[in-house]
C-alpha positions in Angstrom: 36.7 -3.0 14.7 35.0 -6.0 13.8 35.0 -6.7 9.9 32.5 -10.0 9.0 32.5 -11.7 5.7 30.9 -14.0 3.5 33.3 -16.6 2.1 32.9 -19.0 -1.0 35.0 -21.6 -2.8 34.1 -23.0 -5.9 36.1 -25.3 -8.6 36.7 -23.7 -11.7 38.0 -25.4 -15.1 41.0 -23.9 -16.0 41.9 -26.8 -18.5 39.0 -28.9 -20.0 41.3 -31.4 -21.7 43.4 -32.4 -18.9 40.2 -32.0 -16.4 42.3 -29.6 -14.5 40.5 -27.2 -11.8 41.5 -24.5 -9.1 39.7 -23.2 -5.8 38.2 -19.8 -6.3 37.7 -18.3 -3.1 35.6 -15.2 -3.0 35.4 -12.9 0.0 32.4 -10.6 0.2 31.8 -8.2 2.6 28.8 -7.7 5.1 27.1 -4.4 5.1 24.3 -3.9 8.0 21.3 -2.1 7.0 18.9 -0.4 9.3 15.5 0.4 8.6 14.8 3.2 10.6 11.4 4.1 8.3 8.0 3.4 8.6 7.9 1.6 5.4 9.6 -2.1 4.3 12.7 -1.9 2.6 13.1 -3.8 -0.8 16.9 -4.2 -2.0 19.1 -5.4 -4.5 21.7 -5.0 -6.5 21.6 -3.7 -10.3 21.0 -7.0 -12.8 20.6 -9.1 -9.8 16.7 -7.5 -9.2 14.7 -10.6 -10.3 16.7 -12.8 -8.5 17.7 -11.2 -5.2 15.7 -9.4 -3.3 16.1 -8.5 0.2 12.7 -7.8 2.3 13.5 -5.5 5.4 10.6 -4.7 7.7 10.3 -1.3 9.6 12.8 -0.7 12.5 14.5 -3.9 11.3 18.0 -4.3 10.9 19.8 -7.3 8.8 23.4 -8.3 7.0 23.2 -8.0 3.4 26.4 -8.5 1.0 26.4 -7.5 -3.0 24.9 -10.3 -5.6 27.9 -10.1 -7.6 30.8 -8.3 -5.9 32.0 -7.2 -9.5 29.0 -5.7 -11.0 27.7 -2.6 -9.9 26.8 -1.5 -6.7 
């Protein structure tokens, strides 16, 4: 099986006073969603709602991963 993934580094501070940072890597998963109604599909995830929302027309298909792979989903 085939498994894809959104990946993300970032620097993060982990000691202001000596300006020291680490790589945070996150790995997210892709979930496909499929559209198989006559209506457009409007998604998000909880708390993330005014900031990401994914527009899926009918009989449309498209990746989608959680906002925040923490919070809840």
């Amino acid at each position: 099986m085939h498994y894809p993934f959104i990946v993300n580094t970032e620097a993060s501070l982990i000691a202001p006073d000596l300006s020291m940072y680490i790589n945070v890597t996150t790995i997210n998963p892709i979930f496909v969603i499929c559209n198989n109604t006559k209506n457009t599909l409007l998604i998000a995830q909880v708390g993330f709602q005014d900031r990401k929302v994914e527009v899926i027309p009918s009989q449309k298909r498209m990746g989608w991963y959680w906002a925040d792979p923490k919070g809840k989903l």
